[in-house]
Structure formats: structure tokens, C-alpha cells
C-alpha positions as CSV (number, residue, x, y, z in Angstrom):
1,X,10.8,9.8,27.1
2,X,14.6,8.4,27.2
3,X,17.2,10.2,28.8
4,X,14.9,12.7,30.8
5,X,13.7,14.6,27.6
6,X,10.5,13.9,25.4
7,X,10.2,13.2,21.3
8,X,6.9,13.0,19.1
9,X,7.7,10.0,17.6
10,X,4.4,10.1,15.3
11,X,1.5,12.9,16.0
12,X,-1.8,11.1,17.6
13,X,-4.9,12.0,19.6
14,X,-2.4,14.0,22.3
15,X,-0.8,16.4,20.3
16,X,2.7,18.1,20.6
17,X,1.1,21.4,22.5
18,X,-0.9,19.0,25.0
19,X,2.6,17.3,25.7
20,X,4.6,20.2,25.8
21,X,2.2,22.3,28.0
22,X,2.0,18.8,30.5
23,X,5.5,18.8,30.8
24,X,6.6,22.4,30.7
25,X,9.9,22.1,28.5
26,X,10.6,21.5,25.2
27,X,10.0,18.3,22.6
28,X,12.6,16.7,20.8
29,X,12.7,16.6,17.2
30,X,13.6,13.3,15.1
31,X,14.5,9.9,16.8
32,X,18.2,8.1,15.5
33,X,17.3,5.9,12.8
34,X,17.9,3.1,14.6
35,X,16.1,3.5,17.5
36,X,13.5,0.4,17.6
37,X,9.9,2.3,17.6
38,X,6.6,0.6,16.6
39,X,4.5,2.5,13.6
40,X,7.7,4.4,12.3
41,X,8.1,2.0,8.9
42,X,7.5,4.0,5.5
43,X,4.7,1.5,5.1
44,X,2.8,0.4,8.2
45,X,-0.7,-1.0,8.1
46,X,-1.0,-0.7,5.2
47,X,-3.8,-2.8,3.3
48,X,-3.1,-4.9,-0.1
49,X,-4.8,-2.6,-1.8
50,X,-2.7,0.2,-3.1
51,X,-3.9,3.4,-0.9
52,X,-4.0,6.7,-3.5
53,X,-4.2,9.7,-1.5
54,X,-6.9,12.2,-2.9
55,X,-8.3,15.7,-2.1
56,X,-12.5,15.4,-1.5
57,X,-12.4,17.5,-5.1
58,X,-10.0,15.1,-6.6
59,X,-11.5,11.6,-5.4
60,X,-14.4,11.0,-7.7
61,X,-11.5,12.0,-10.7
62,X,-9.4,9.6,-9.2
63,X,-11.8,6.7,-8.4
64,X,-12.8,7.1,-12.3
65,X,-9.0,7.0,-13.5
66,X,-8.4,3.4,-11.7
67,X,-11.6,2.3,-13.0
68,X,-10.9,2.6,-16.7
69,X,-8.0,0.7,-15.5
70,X,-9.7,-2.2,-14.8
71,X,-9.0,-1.9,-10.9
72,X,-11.4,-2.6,-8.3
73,X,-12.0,1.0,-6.5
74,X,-13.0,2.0,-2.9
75,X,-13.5,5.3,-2.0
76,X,-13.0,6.2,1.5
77,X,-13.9,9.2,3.0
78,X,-16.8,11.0,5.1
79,X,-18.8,12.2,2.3
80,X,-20.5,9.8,-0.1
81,X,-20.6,11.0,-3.6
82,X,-23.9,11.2,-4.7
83,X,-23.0,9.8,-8.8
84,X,-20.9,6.8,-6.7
85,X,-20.8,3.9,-9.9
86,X,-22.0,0.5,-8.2
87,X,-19.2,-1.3,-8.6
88,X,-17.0,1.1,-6.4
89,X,-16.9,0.0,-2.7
90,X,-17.8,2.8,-0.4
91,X,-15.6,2.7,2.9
92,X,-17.3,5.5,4.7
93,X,-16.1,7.2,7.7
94,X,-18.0,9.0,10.6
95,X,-17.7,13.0,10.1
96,X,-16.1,13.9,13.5
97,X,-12.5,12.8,13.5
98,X,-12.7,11.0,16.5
99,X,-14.7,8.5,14.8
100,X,-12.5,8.5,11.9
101,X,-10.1,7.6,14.3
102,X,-11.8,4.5,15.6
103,X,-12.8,3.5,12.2
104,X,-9.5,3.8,9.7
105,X,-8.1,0.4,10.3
106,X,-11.3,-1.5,9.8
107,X,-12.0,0.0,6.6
108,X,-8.6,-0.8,5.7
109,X,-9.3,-4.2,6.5
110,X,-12.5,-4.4,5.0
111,X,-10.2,-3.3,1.5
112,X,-8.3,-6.4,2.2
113,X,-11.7,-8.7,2.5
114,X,-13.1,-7.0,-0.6
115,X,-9.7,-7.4,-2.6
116,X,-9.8,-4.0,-3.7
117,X,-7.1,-2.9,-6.3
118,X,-6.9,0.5,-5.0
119,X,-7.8,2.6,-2.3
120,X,-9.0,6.3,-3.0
121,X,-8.8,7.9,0.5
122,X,-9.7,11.6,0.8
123,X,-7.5,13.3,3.2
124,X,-9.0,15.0,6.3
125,X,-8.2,18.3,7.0
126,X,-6.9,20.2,10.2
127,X,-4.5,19.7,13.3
128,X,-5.0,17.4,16.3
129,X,-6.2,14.0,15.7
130,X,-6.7,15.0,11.7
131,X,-3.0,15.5,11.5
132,X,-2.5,12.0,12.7
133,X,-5.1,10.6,10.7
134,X,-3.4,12.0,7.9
135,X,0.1,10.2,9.3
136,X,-1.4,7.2,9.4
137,X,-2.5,7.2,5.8
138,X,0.5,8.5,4.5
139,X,1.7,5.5,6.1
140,X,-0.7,3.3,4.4
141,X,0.2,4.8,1.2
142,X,3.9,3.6,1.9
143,X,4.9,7.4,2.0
144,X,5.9,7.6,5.8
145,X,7.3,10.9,6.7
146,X,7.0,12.8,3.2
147,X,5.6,16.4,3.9
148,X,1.3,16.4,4.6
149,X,-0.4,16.0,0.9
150,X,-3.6,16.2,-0.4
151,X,-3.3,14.4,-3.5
152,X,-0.3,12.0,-5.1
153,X,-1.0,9.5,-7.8
């Protein structure tokens, strides 16, 4: 809060309605691009790996793609395909998003210790924390504050 009103710089576990029902008046949009603001980079932590953002129908497609590539692959995600080849790293994550919460910058760092290529990571769905889940590996992908996707290549 600067100046008396309030600004989402990036959505996370306390979402915009839980900020503007606590403070009774009306958020901000957008900060001046030179306002100094950690996490607001097009990229930030992002792993070496390149991070491809995939829909859960779309992964398995897109972990095959880098694959014939050559690339070394991990999938991360909540659900484990069941035809997973063995040479693909799986960087699961807990179902509730909560956990997925506590979990996304390890995997990303276990990417770096496995010197992956690439990065499949399927998308979670919803509002709340899912929506900043989603921010945070938009950011990874070095997409920053593009429009919420479900698949880019």
C-alpha cells in the first residue's frame, strides 16, 4: 500500500476479494513500470530448463515432442501418467493446491539438479491460490503477465 490506496502486484494465497473485503475500498490496477517490486520480472525463478506450459490433455503429447528432440523431459504435474517412458523425470506435485504451493520451487530446482532440457508443466486450474500458481509458472516460462494459458510451445 503507497499513498493510502492498495495494488495486487502479483495474485497469491490472499486473493484480490480477501484484500478488498479486508480493507473495504477499491484495489488499484497496474504499478508504474518503474516501481522497484520483487517477482514482477517477465522471467523470475525460473529453472535452466526451458519451462513449456501444457494442458493435463496436452502433456504426454508434449513430453513426447521434446523427446524425439533429443531433450531431456520432466513432466510436472499432479497426475502421473500411467505410459510415463523411463527416461522422463517425473516432478510430481501434491493434488490440493496448497501443496502445490509449497512444492513448485523445489521441483523447479530439482529440474536444475537433474539438468533437464525442458520442463512440461500442466497448468492447474481455478482461482485463488491456482491462479497464482499459474502466475508463477507463467513466470518461469519467461511469459510474465501474458493472459492465463493452458498450452504454448
Amino acid at each position: 500500500m503507497t499513498g493510502g490506496s492498495a495494488c495486487v502486484l502479483r495474485p497469491g494465497a490472499i486473493t484480490e476479494t480477501d484484500l478488498h473485503q479486508a480493507l473495504d475500498k477499491a484495489l488499484r490496477r497496474g504499478i508504474e513500470p518503474d516501481t522497484p517490486c520483487p517477482g514482477m520480472k517477465t522471467s523470475h525463478y525460473a529453472p535452466n530448463a526451458r519451462v513449456l506450459l501444457s494442458s493435463p490433455e496436452q502433456a504426454t503429447h508434449d513430453v513426447a515432442a521434446c523427446r524425439a528432440r533429443g531433450r531431456r523431459v520432466g513432466l510436472l504435474g499432479t497426475h502421473k501418467p500411467r505410459s510415463l517412458p523411463a527416461d522422463v523425470h517425473w516432478l510430481g506435485l501434491r493434488q490440493d493446491v496448497a501443496g502445490q504451493a509449497q512444492q513448485l520451487y523445489q521441483r523447479l530446482r530439482d529440474a536444475d539438479h537433474l539438468a533437464l532440457d525442458v520442463v512440461v508443466a500442466v497448468v492447474p486450474a481455478g482461482d485463488g491460490l491456482a491462479h497464482a500458481l499459474r502466475d508463477r509458472l507463467q513466470r518461469a516460462a519467461g511469459l510474465g503477465d501474458m493472459p492465463p494459458v493452458g498450452h504454448t510451445s
